[in-house]
N, C-alpha and C positions, 0 to 999 in steps of 0.2 A: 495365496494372494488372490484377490479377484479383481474386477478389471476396476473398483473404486481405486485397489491399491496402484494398480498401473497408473489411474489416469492421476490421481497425486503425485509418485512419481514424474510422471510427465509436464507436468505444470511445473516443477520444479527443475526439472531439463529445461524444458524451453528458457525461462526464465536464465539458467545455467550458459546458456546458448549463446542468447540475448546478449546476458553482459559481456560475454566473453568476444564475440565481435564487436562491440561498443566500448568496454574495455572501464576501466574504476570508474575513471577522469567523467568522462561522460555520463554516466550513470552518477552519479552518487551529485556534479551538478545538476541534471534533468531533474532528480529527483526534488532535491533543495528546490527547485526552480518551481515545481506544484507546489510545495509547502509555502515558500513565500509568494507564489500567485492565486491561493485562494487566503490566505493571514491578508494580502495588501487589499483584494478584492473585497472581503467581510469589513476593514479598518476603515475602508474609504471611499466607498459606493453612496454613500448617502450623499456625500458632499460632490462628490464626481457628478452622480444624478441630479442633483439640483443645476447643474453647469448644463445638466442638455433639456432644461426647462423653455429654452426659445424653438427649439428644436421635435420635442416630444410633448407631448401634452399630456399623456396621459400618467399618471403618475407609476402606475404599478409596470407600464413599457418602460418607461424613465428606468429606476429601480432595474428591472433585469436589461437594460443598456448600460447601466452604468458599471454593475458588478462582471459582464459580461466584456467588456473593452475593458476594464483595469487587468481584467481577468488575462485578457489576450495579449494584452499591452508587455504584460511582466512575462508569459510565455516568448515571446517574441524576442524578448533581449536578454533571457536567458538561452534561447536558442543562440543566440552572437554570440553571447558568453561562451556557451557548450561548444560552438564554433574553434574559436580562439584558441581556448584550451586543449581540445582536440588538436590543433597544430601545432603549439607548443609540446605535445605529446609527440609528436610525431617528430619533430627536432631535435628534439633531446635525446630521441633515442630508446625514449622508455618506455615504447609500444607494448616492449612483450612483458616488464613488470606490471603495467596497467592493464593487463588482458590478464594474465594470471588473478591477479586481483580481482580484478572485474566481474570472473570465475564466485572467487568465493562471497562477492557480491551477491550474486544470481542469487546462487543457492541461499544465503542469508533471507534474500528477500519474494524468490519462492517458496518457504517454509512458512516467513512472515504471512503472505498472502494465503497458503492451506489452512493455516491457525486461524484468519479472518474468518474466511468463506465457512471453517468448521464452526464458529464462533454464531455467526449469522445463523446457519444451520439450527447450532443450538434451541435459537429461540420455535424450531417449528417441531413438527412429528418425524421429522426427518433420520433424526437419530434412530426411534425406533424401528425402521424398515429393517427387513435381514442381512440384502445388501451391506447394508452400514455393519451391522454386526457383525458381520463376517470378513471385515475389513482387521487386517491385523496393524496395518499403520495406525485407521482412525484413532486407537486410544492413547496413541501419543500425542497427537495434534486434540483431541480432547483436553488433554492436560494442561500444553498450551493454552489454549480456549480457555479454560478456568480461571487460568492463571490472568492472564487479562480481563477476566470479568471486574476485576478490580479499578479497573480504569473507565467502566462504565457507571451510568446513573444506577443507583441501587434499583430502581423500578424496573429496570430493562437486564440489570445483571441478573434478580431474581428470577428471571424465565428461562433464562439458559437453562439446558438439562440436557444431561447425557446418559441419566441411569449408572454411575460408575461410583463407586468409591472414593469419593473425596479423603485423600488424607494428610493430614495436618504437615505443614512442614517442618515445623520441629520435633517432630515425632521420629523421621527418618533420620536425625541428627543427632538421636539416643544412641 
């Protein structure tokens, strides 16, 4: 192992960490709580923007005011939300089931985040450095990688590159 392998492990602890003193409940609303405050931010910024038309004059200030306050707006009351249910958690009693969980939270969505960051990687010269190659993890989270290239624009999936062996998945099910 060399210290790439560490430090992905490591991202994946901390992460591990994280949830585990934050615990499911919180996590997994915080989370929700980015996806619906940039989904409400991208649905509703033009017509918010137009609201601070007495206020901003300039159009393209308007525009990152508007997407920027719906942005913060829905953080904020997901934060009350995260709030609440966090004390609800804590009355109930089911601290230490939502911290268990929370656990394999973490790790779900530190793994998620190394497959990214590999993913990203992908499209540079990055993979070929020796470092990289000498990473005995890297070619699982490659695979990963791959695997999601499929959710990107074809234009931007065709640059990923890792030098590896792509192999078919129905092949492995011979």
């Amino acid at each position: 192992m060399n210290w790439t392998d560490y430090f992905i492990l490591g991202l994946i602890g901390l992460s591990m960490l994280i949830s585990l003193w934050r615990g499911f409940i919180k996590e997994a609303i915080s989370l929700a709580t980015w996806i619906v405050a940039v989904l409400v931010a991208m649905t509703f910024s033009d017509p918010f923007a137009d609201m601070l038309t007495p206020w901003i004059e300039l159009p393209s200030a308007r525009a990152v005011a508007g997407f920027a306050g719906l942005f913060l707006i829905v953080l904020i009351l997901g934060a009350l939300v995260n709030f609440l249910a966090g004390q609800l958690v804590k009355k109930t009693g089911l601290g230490g089931t939502d911290r268990v969980l929370g656990t394999v939270f973490g790790v779900a969505r530190g793994v998620i985040l190394v497959a990214v960051l590999v993913l990203l990687a992908g499209l540079t010269a990055l993979p070929r450095d020796p470092w990289w190659q000498a990473s005995q993890l890297m070619p699982h989270f490659e695979r990963v990688a791959l695997w999601l290239t499929q959710y990107l624009p074809a234009g931007v999936a065709d640059n990923v590159r890792f030098d590896i062996p792509v192999v078919p998945v129905d092949s492995k099910l011979r």
